[in-house]
ZAMARGU-4260 file (C-alpha; in steps of 0.2 Angstrom, whole numbers, plus 5000, padded with zeros to 4 digits):
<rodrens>
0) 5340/5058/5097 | 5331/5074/5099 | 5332/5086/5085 | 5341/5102/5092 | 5331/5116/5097
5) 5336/5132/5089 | 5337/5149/5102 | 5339/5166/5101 | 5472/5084/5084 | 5479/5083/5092
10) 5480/5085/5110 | 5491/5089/5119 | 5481/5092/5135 | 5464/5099/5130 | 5450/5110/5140
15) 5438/5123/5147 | 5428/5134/5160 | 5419/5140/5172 | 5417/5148/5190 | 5425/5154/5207
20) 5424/5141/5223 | 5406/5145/5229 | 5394/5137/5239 | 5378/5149/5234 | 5359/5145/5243
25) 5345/5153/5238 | 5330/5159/5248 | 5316/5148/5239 | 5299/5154/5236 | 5281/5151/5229
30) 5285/5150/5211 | 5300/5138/5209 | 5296/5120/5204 | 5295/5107/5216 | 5299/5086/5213
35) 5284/5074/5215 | 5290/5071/5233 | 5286/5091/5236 | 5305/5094/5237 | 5312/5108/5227
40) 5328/5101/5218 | 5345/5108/5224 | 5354/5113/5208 | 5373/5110/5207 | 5384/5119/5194
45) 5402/5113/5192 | 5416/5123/5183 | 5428/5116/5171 | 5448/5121/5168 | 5455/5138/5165
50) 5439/5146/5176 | 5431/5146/5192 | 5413/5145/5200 | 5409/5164/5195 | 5406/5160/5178
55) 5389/5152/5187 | 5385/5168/5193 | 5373/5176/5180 | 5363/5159/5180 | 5363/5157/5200
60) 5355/5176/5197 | 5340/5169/5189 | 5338/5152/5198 | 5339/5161/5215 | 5327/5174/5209
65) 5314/5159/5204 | 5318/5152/5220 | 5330/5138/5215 | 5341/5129/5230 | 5359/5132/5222
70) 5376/5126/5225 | 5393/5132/5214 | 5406/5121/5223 | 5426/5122/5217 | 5432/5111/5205
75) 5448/5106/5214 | 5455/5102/5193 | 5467/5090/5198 | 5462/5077/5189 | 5445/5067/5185
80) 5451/5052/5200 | 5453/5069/5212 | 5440/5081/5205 | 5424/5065/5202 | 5428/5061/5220
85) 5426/5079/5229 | 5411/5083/5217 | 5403/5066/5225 | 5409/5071/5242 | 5397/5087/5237
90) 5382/5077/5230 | 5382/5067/5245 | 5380/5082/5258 | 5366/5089/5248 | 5346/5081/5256
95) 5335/5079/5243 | 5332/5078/5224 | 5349/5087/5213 | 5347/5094/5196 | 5368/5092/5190
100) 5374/5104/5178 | 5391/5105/5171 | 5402/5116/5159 | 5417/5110/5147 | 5428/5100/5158
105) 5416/5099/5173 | 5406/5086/5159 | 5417/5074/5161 | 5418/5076/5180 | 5399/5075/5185
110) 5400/5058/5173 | 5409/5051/5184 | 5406/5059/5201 | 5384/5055/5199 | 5388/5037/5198
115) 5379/5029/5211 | 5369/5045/5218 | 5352/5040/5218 | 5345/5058/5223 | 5353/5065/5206
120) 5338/5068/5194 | 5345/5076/5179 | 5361/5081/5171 | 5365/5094/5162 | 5378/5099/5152
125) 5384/5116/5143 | 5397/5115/5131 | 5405/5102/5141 | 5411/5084/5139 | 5403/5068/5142
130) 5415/5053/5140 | 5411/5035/5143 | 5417/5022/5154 | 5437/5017/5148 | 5436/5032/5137
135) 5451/5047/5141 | 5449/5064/5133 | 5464/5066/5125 | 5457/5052/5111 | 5439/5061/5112
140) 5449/5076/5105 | 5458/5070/5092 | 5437/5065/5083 | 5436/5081/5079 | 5446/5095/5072
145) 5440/5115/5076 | 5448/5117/5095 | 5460/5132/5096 | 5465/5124/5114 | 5482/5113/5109
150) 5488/5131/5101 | 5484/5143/5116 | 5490/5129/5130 | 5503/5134/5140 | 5511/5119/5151
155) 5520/5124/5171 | 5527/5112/5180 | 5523/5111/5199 | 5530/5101/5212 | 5518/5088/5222
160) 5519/5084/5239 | 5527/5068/5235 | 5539/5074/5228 | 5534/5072/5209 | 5533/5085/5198
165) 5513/5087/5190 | 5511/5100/5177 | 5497/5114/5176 | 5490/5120/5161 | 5485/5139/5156
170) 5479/5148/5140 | 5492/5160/5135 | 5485/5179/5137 | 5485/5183/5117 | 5476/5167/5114
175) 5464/5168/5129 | 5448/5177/5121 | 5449/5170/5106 | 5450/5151/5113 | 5439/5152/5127
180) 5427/5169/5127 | 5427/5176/5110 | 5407/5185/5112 | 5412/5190/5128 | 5419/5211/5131
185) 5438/5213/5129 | 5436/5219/5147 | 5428/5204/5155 | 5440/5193/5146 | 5453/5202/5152
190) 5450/5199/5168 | 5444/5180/5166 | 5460/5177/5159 | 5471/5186/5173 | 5460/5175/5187
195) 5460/5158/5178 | 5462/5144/5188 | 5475/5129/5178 | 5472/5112/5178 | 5481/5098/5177
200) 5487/5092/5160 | 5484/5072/5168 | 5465/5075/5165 | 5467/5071/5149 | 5473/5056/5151
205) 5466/5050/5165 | 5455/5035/5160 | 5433/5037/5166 | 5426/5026/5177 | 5411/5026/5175
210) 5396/5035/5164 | 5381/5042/5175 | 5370/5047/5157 | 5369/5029/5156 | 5356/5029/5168
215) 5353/5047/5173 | 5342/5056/5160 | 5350/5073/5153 | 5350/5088/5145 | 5362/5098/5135
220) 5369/5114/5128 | 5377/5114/5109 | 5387/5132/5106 | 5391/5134/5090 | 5403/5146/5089
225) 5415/5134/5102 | 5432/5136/5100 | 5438/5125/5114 | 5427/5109/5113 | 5422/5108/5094
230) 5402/5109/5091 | 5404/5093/5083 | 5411/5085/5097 | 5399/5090/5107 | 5387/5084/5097
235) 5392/5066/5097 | 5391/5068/5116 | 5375/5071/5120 | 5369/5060/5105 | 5379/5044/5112
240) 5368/5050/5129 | 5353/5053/5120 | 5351/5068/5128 | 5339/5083/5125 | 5347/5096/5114
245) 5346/5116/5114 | 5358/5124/5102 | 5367/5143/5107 | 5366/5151/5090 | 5385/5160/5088
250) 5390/5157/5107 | 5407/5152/5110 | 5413/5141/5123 | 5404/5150/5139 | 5386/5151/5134
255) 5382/5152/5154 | 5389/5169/5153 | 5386/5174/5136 | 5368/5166/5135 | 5364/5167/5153
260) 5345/5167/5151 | 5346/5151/5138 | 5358/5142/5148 | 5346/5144/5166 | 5329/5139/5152
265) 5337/5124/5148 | 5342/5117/5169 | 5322/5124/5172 | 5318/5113/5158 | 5326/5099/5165
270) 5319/5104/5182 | 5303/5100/5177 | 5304/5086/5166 | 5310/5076/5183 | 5297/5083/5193
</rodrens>
């Protein structure tokens, strides 16, 4: 495994971030990085639970300034069957090379949906979870201790169309910044929490079909002030994937806000290694 690079039990459901639904392009231009082919790679940044696709937007900043193609579709977070199959449906309307990034929950979404995609190049994944085929997060949770998530959860039942009765869950307000954003402002965090989007609580049990790392290269973000998926946890992750490492000194769970510039170096990095 690369040695990390150093910049400025339970479960009873589990998760994390980021972003509202967005489909973003960018105007390219004469600077941004292009694949052997001459085709500059579309980044894709997926959101995981308790967020939306906004949570991209200081990164989307930087990569459209450089010229970067980018795309910040909604995580539907109904589950990793339901969520892996509309993030596919995404990859495949998308010509040309993909750079794949994901954050928290959207880990274990992108290692499932890339299976298969032959114009995915890289993977990259920020704070986020990256199970392997068979595995279910719920017992990916219970490695490690440090997650504030199980003690901020709150559970809502909702009825599907069926009939059934699915539940949702939230982070409680009081636990909210503390869990999730603690080195973001009292008044962003605020805000995040009011507009958070729940998932379903079955995404933690629901069982991966399939690991994409195992053939895709990656690259990965520890934060090591995470709250909601241990640093250790993480850790293992992108070890078992043999990723390439970059550690957030003191970020909590949503580097790509709180460490905007870092998290956009280490997609470029990866950008060019495939190029």
């Amino acid at each position: 495994m690369n040695r990390p690079i150093a910049l400025p039990r339970r479960l009873a459901f589990a998760a994390v971030a980021g972003g509202l639904a967005a489909a973003l392009l960018a105007v390219p231009s004469a600077t941004a990085a292009s694949t052997a082919s001459g085709v500059k790679p579309t980044v894709v940044l997926v959101h995981g639970g308790f967020a939306d696709a906004s949570g991209w937007n200081s990164v989307i900043e930087r990569l459209q300034r450089d010229g970067y193609k980018t795309i910040a579709p909604a995580n539907p977070l109904r589950g990793i069957p339901t969520d892996a199959a509309y993030i596919n449906s995404v990859l495949k309307s998308v010509e040309g090379p993909i750079v794949l990034v994901a954050h928290s929950y959207g880990g274990a979404v992108i290692t499932n949906a890339a299976v298969g995609v032959d114009n995915v190049r890289a993977l990259v994944y920020i704070a986020a979870m990256a199970p392997d085929e068979g595995e279910k997060l719920i017992d990916l949770f219970g490695k490690f201790p440090g997650s504030q998530i199980p003690d901020s959860v709150r559970e809502v039942p909702y009825a599907n169309a069926d009939g059934s009765t699915g539940v949702d869950l939230y982070l409680k307000p009081d636990k909210f910044r503390a869990a999730f954003a603690a080195d973001l402002p009292v008044s962003t965090t605020r805000l995040m929490q009011a507009t958070q989007r729940p998932f379903a609580a079955s995404s933690y049990t629901d069982v991966t079909a399939g690991a994409a790392w195992r053939t895709i290269p990656s690259w990965a973000l520890v934060a090591t002030e995470d709250k909601a998926i241990p640093p250790a946890l993480e850790r293992f992750f992108y070890k078992r994937a043999k990723s390439k490492v970059y550690e957030a000194k003191g970020a909590s769970h949503v580097p790509m806000m709180s460490r905007p510039g870092l998290v956009t170096r280490v997609i470029k990095d990866a950008i060019h290694a495939v190029d």
